[in-house]
N, C-alpha and C positions, 0 to 999 in steps of 0.2 A: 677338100676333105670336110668331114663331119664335124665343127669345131662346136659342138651342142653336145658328144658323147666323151666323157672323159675313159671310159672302156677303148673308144674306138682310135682318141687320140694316143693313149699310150702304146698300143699295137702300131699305131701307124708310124712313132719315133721308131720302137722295139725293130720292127722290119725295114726300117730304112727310108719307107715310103715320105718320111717326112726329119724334122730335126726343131730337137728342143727348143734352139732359137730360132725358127721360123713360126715356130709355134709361140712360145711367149711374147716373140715380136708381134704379133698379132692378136696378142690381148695385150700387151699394153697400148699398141695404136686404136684401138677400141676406145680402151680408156681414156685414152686421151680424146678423141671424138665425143666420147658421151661425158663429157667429166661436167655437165651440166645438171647430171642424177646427182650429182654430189654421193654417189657413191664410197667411196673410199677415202679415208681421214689422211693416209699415210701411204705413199707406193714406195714399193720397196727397190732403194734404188741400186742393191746389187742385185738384183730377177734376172738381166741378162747374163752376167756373170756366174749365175749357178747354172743357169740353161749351156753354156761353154764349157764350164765342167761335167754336165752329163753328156755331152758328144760326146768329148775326149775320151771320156770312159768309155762309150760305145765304140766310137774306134776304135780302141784296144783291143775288143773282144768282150767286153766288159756289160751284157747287156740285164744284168738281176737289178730288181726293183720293185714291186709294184705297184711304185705309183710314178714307175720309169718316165721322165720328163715335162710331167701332167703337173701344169700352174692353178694354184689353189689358191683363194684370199680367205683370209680371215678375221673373224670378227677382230674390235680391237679390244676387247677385254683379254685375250689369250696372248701371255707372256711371247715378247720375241727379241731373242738377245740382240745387242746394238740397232734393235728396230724400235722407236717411238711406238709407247702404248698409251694411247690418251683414257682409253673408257669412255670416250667423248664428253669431257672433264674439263675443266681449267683448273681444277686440284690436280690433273695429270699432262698436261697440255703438253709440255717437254718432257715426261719419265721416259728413260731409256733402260730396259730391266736388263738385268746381269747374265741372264740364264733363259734359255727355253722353259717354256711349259713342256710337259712328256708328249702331245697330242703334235708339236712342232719337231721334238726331237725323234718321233715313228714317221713323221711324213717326211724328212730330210734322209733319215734312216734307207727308207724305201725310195727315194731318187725322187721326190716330190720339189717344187720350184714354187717358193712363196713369192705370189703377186703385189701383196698387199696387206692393207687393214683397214677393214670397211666398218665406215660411219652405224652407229646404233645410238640409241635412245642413252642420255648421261647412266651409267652406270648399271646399265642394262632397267631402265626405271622408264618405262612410258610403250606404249602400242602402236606410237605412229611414225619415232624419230624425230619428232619434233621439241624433244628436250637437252637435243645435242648442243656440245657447247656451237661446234662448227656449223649450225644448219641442219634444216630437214634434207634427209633424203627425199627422191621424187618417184614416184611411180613411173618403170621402164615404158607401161605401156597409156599413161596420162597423167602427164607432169604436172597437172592440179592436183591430181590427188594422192592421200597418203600410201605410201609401201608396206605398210604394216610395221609393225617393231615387235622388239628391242632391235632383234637382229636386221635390222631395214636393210642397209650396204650390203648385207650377203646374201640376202634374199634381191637386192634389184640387181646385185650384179650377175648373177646366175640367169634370170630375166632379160637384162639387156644386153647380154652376150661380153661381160666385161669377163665374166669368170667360167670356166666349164661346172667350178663345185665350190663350193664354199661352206665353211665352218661359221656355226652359230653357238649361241649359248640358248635353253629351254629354260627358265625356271614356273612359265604358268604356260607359256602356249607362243616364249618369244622366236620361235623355227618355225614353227606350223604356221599361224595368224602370218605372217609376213610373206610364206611362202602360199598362202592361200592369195593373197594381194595381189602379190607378184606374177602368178600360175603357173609355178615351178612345183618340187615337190619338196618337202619340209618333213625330216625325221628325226620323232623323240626316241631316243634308246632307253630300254629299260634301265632305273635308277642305278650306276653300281657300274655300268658297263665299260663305260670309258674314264679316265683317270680324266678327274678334276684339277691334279696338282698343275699349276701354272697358271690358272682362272681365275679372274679377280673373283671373287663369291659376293652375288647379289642376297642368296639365301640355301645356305649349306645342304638343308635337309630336301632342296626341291631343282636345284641347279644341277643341268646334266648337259654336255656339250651335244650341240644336235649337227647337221648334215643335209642340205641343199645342195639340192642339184637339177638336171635335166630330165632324169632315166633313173626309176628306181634303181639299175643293173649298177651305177656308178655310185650311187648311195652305199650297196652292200659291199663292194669290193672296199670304199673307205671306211666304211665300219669295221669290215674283217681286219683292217690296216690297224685304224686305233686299238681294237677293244682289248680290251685283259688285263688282269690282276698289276699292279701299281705300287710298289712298300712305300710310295710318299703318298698316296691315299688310300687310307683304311677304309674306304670303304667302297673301292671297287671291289667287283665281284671274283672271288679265289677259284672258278670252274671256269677253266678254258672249254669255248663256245665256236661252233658253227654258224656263220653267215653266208654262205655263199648260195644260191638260189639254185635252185634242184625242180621243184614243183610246178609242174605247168597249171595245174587247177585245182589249188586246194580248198575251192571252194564247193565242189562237188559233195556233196554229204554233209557239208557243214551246217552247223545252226548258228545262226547271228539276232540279234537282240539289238533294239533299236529303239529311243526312247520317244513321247507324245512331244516333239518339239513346236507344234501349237500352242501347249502352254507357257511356250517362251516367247519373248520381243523376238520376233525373226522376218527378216527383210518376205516377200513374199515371192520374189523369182529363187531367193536360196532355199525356200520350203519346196519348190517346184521340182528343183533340181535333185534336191536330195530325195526327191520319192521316183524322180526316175533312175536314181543311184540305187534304190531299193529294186526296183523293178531291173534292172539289169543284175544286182549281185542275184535272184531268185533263175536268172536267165542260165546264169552259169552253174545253175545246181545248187543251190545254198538254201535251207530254211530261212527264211526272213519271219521275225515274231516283234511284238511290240512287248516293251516289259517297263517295268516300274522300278525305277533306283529312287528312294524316297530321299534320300540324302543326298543326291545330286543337287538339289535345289538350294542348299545351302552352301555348296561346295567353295563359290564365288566367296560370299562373306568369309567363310572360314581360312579359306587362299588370303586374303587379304589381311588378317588380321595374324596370321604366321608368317605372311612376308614381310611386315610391317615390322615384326616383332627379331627378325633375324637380319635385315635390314638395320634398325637402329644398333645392334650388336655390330654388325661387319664394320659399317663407317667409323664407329666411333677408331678406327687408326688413322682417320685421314684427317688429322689435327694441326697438320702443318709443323710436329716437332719429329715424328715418323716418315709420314708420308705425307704429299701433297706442297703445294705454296703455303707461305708465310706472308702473313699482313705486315705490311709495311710499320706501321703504328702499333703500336698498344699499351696499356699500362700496368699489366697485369696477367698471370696465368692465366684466367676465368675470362680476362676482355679479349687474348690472342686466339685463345677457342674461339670465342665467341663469332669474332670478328673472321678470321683465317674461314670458318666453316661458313659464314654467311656469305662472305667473298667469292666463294670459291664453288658452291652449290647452286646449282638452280632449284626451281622452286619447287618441280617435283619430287626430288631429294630431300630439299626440305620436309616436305608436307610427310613421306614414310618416317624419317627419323624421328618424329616428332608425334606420328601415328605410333608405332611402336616401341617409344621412349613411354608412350599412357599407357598402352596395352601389360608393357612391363612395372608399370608402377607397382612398389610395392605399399602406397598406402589403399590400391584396392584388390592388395592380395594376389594382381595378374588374375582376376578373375572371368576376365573377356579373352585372353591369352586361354588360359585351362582349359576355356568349353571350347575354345577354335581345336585345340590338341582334341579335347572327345569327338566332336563332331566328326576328326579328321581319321581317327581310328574305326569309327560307325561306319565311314564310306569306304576305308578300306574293306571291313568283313563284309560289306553289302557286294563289294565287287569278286571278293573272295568266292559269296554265294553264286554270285553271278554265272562267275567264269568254270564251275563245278558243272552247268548245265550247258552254256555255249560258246564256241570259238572265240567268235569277235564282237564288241560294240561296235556299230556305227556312225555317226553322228553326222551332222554339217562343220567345218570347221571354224567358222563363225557365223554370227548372227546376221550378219549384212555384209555389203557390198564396199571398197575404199570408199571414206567417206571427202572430202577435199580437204586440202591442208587448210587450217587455223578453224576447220568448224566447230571441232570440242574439245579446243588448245583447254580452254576455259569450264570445261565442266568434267571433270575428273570421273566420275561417277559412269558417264557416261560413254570415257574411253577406256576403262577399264571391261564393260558390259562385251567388250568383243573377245574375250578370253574365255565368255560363259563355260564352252563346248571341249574348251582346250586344261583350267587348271585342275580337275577333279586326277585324269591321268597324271600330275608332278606327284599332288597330294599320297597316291595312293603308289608310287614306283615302278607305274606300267609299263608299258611302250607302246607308242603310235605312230602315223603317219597320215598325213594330209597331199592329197592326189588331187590334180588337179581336172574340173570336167572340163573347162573351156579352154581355149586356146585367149591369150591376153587377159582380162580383167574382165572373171568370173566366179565360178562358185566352187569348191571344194571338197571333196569325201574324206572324213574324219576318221580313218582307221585303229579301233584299241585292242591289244590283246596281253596275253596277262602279260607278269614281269617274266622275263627273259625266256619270252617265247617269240622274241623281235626275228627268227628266220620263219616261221611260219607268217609273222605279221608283212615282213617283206615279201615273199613269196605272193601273198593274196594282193597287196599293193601292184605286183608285177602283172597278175592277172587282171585286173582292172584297167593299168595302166594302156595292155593290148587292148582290150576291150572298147577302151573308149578312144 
């Protein structure tokens, strides 16, 4: 059977053609074969035993679900009761959390079978997983090179057949950029859609749980699973929504808007590819235009300086008298912080909380803070204007190609530059999606369309997806 379709495997439990646990036996012996991606921080070692429980159901008669016998991993930021949640942490390395998050409690709800919790960047903080306490992850399809991050684990295991679908966390581009690595497909929902409650929060206002997979078709069916109104988070969206894929070409009549990506750092086989990505969406009936967002080019600094700023706000609980390890030693309240948080941080942790501990000073008023907020309000109304005249942006979903592990462990600046294409969508509460054009490690189509118009965004994803 299909072990790449999570649509196809839960039909095939549902009708008999197969059984829960022959199926999750067969990713976890995967995982065991590949556990040299360093995939997965945590497996989960009652998976067979809930795969036993949905036979037995089935046996009965018993076969409602929709996500009827279908093994899922998840990142490890997202709460999972008596499952180890590190955040790929040594402030978390042993936390065993009390309760599901809501996003664990709709996939158990609907007959879903957690595989795991896969490795990502400490604290959802870095683009390539290489700031995890455990190790980088490794690229499914060249184990030199990086998987992208935050979400790395759930992007390689989708990749190298460890998982059918897995759950990620987006706060700038960490579902898409990894799932571009990887060459899987990587979906951001529009801001609001799915319930935050049970996510460790890297940055309240721009964290949105995202969704890899194989088949955009398996992406929607788990969207339509998670999404909806949440009373432990105020700020999912109170309009229950359609995701299910209906449209065979809604690109037909459409107009799309596509920015001079010449003027950016971009690798030159991904500028290649994206203009035969153009030339195919005009194939399928689409206006293709070139337009000008003047505020895109700030988008990067001003992402960085509000991540930074909400960032130094979330950590400060993991002080070791809350949350997290305790220093062994100290002499004082002010030396236990001190100590417990440098213990227990890597260094790219460090460096945001310490970014946006200045950013928030109040001896400079937060006045680099303030204009990141206007700048971030100007890109929204710019896209506001945008999306009044055309369906979709398109973009590349990064700037270049995996680049190899430890090449810009050391230059910060540098690994952040691969989110260019991806943070302006958190900023602004869109929804996207990143399609992959090659098969293994290649180049990506950067799908945006407004907020919570994610079934038309899927739908055009699905198109494409035949297409190429």
């Amino acid at each position: 059977m299909n072990y790449k379709s999570a649509v196809e495997i839960i039909e095939a439990i549902r009708s008999g053609e197969t059984t829960a646990v022959d199926v999750t036996r067969h990713f976890l012996e995967v995982m065991e074969e590949k556990k040299d991606l360093n995939s997965y921080i945590t497996v989960n070692p009652k998976a067979m035993e809930e795969a036993e429980k949905i036979d037995a159901r089935i046996k009965s008669g018993d076969t409602k679900g929709k996500l009827l016998g279908l093994p899922i991993a998840l990142k490890d930021n997202i709460l999972t009761k008596d499952l180890r949640t590190t955040c790929a942490s040594k402030a978390l390395k042993e936390f065993v959390p009390p309760f599901d998050a809501t996003v664990v409690e709709k996939i158990r709800e609907e007959g879903g079978i957690i595989l795991g919790k896969t490795n990502m960047d400490e604290f959802a903080m870095g683009s390539s997983s290489e700031t995890s306490y455990f190790g980088a992850t490794k690229n499914p399809h060249d184990q030199a090179r990086i998987p992208g991050g935050s979400s790395a684990g759930s992007a390689s295991a989708v990749g190298s057949g460890e998982a059918p679908i897995a759950l990620g966390t987006d706060t700038g581009g960490s579902v898409r950029q990894p799932a571009a690595c990887c060459g899987v497909v990587g979906y951001y929902p529009s801001y609001g859609t799915i319930s935050r409650y049970g996510v460790v929060s890297m940055a309240n206002t721009l964290d949105q749980i995202g969704v890899l997979g194989n088949h955009v078709e398996d992406i929607a069916l788990m969207t339509e699973v998670l999404a909806g109104c949440d009373e432990k988070d105020p700020t999912t969206d109170p309009q229950s929504r359609e995701f299910t894929i209906t449209e065979e070409n809604p690109f037909q009549g459409a107009k799309i808007g596509y920015p001079d990506v010449s003027k950016f750092p971009i690798d030159p086989k991904v500028k290649q590819r994206f203009e035969e990505g153009l030339e195919l969406l005009k194939e399928k009936g689409a206006t293709v235009e070139l337009v000008t967002l003047d505020t895109l080019n700030y988008a990067l600094s001003c992402y960085n300086v509000i991540v930074a700023s909400e960032v130094s706000s979330n950590m400060s609980r993991f002080d070791g008298l809350i949350y997290g390890n305790r220093t062994d030693e100290y002499d004082s309240l002010d030396d236990l912080y001190i100590k417990t948080r440098s213990e227990n941080f890597g260094e790219e942790v460090q460096r945001r909380i310490a970014m946006g501990t200045l950013y928030l000073g109040a001896d400079s008023d937060q006045k680099v803070y303030k204009k990141a907020l206007k700048v971030r309000k100007k890109l929204q109304m710019e896209y506001d204007a945008f999306f009044e005249k055309y369906d979709f942006l398109v973009t590349p979903t990064t700037n270049e190609l995996p680049f190899t592990l430890g090449e810009k462990v050391d230059d910060p600046l540098a690994m952040y530059a691969s989110d260019f294409f991806t943070v302006s969508v958190n900023l602004s509460g869109l929804c996207a999606i990143s399609i992959p054009m090659d098969t293994g490690i290649g180049t990506s189509l950067h799908l945006v369309a407004n907020r919570f118009e994610d079934k038309k965004l899927l739908e055009a994803a699905r198109a494409i997806e035949r297409s190429l």
